[in-house]
Backbone as CSV, one residue per row, in Angstrom:
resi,resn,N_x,N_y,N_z,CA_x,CA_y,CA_z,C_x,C_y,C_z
1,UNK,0.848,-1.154,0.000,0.000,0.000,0.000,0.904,1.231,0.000
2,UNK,0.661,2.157,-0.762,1.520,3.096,-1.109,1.206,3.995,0.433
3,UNK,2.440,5.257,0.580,2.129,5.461,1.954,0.996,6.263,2.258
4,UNK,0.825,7.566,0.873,0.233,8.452,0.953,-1.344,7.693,1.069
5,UNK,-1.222,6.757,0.683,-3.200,6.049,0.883,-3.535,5.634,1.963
6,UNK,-2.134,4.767,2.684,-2.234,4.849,4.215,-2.296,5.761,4.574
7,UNK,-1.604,6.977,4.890,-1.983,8.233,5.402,-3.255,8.656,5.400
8,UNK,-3.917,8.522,4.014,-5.341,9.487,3.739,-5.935,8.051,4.697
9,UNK,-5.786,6.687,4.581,-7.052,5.845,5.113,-6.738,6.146,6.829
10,UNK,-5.700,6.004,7.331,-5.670,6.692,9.268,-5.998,8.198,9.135
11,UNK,-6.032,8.918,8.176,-6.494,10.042,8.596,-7.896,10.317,8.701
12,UNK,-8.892,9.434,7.890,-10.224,9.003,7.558,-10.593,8.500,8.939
13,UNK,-9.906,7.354,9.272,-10.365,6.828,9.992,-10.464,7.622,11.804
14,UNK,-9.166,8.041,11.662,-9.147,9.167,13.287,-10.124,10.093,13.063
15,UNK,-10.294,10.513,11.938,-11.275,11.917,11.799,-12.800,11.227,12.238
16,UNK,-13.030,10.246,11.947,-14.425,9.546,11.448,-14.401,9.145,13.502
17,UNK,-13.590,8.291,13.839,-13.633,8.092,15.207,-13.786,9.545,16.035
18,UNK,-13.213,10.544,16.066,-12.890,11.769,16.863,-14.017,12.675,16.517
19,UNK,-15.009,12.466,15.524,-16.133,13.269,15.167,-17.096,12.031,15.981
20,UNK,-17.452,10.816,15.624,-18.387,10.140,16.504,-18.081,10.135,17.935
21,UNK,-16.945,10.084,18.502,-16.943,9.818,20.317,-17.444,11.957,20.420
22,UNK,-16.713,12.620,19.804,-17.009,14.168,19.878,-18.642,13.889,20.128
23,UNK,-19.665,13.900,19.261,-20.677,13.646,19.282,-21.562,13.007,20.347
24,UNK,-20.795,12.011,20.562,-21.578,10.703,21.766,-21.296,11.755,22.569
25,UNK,-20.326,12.400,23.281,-19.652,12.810,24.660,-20.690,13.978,24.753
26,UNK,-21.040,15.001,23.556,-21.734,16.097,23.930,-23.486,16.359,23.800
27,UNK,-23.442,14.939,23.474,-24.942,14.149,23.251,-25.925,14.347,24.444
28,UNK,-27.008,14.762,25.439,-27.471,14.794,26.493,-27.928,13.255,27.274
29,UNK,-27.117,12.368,26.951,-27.431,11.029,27.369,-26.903,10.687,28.941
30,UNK,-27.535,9.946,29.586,-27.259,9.373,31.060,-25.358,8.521,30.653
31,UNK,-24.882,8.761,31.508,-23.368,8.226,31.298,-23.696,6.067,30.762
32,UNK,-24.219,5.535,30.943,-24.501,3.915,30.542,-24.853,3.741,29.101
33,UNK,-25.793,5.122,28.878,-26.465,4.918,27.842,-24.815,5.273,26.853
34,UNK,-24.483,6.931,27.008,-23.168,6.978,26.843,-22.311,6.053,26.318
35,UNK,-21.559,5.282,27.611,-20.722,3.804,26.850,-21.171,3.192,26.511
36,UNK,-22.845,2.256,26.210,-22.892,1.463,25.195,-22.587,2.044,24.018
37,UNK,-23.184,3.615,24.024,-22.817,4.306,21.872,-21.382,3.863,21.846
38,UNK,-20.436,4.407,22.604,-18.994,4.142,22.785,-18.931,2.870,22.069
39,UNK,-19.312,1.917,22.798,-18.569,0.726,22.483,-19.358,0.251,21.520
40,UNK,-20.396,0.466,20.978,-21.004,0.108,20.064,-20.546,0.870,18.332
41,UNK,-20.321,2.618,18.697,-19.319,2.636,17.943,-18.022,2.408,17.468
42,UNK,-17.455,1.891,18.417,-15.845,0.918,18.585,-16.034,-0.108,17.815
43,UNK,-16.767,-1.205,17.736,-17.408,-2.234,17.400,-17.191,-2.044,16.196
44,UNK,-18.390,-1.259,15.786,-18.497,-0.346,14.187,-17.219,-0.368,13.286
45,UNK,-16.686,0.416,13.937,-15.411,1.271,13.497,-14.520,-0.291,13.079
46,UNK,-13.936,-0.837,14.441,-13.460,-1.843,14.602,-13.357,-2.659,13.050
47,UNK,-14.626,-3.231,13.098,-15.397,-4.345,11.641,-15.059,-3.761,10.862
48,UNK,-14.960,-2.381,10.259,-15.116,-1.344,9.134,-13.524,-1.239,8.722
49,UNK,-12.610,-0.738,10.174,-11.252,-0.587,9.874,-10.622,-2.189,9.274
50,UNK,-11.159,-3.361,10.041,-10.952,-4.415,9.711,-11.167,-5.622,8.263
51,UNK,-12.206,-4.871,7.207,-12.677,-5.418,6.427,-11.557,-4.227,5.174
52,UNK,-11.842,-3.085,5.262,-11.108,-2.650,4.442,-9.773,-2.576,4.692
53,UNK,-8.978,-3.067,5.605,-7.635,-3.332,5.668,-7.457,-4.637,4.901
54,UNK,-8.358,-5.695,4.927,-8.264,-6.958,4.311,-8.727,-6.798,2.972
55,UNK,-9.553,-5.923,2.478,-9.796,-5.478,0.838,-8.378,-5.270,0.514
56,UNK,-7.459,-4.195,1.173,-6.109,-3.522,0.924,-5.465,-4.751,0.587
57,UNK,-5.169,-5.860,1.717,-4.654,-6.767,1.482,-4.521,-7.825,0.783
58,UNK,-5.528,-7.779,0.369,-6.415,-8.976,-1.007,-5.274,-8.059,-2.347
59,UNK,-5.970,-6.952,-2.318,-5.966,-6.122,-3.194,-4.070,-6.089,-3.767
60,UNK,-3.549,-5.961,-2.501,-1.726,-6.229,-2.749,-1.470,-7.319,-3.701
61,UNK,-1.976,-8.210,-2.716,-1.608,-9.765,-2.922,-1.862,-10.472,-4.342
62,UNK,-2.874,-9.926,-4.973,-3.378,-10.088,-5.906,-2.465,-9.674,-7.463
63,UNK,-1.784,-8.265,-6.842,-0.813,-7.528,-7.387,0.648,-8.320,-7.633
64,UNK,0.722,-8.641,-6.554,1.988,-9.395,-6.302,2.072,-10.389,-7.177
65,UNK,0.928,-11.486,-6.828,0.727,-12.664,-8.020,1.510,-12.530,-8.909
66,UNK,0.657,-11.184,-9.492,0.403,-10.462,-11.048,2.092,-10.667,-11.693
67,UNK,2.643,-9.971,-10.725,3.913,-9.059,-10.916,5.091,-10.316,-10.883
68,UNK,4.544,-11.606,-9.848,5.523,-12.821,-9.608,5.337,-13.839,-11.373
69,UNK,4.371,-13.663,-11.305,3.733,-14.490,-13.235,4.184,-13.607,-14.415
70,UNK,5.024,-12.497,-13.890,5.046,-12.128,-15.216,6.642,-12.212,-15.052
71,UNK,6.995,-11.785,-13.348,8.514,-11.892,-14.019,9.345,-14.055,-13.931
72,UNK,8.211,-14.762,-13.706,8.054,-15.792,-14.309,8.324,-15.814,-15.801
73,UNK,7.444,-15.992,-16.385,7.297,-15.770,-17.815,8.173,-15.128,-17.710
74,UNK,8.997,-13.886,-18.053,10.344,-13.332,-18.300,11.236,-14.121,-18.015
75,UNK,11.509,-14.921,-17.183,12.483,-15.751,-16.714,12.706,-16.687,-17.770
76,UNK,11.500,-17.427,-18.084,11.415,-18.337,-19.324,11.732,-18.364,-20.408
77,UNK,10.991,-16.556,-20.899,12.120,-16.485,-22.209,13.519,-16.075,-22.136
78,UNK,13.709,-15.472,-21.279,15.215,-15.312,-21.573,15.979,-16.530,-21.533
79,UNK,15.435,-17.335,-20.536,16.413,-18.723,-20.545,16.319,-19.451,-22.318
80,UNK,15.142,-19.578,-22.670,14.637,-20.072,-23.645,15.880,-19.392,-24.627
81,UNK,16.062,-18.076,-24.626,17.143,-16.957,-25.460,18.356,-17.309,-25.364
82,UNK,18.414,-17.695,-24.482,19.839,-18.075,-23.841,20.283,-19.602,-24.731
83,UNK,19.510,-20.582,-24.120,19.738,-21.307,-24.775,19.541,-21.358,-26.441
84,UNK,19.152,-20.909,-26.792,19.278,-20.781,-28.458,20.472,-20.124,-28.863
85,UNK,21.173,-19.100,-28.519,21.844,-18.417,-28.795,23.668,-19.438,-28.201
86,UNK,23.473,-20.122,-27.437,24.344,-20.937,-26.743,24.728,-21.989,-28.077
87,UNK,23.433,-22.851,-28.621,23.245,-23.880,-29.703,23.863,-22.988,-30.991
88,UNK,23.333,-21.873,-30.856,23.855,-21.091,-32.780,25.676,-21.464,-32.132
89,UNK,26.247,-20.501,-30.983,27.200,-20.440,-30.965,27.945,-21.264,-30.705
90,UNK,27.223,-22.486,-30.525,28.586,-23.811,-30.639,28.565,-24.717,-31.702
């Protein structure tokens, strides 16, 4: 993951947390009622930070494959080059 996308996705994500607890805290609720939003938005957040970190990660990995099959295949022909050029020259 490049850094600047990490950056923008923790900056998303602190902003998105620090605007909902902001909210809960200045909300007129009894303090119980309070920490369930808390932890119920934790929860939230939690699943949310957790599913799109594993999209990210799919998303690499997938890349990687990509990038391991091709410099595969490159490997092949050049050997393939190699040896032909070995046969002309002997």
């Amino acid at each position: 993951m490049k850094k600047g996308t990490r950056n923008a996705l923790l900056g998303f994500i602190a902003g998105a947390a620090a605007g909902t607890l902001t909210g809960i805290l200045v909300a007129p609720d009894k303090g119980e009622k309070t920490r369930k939003k808390i932890g119920k938005k934790v929860k939230d957040t939690s699943k949310e930070v957790t599913e799109t970190l594993g999209e990210k990660v799919d998303y690499v990995k997938e890349k990687l494959n990509e990038v391991i099959d091709e410099m595969r295949t490159k490997k092949e022909e050049v050997e393939k080059e190699v040896k032909e050029k070995a046969k002309a020259g002997a």
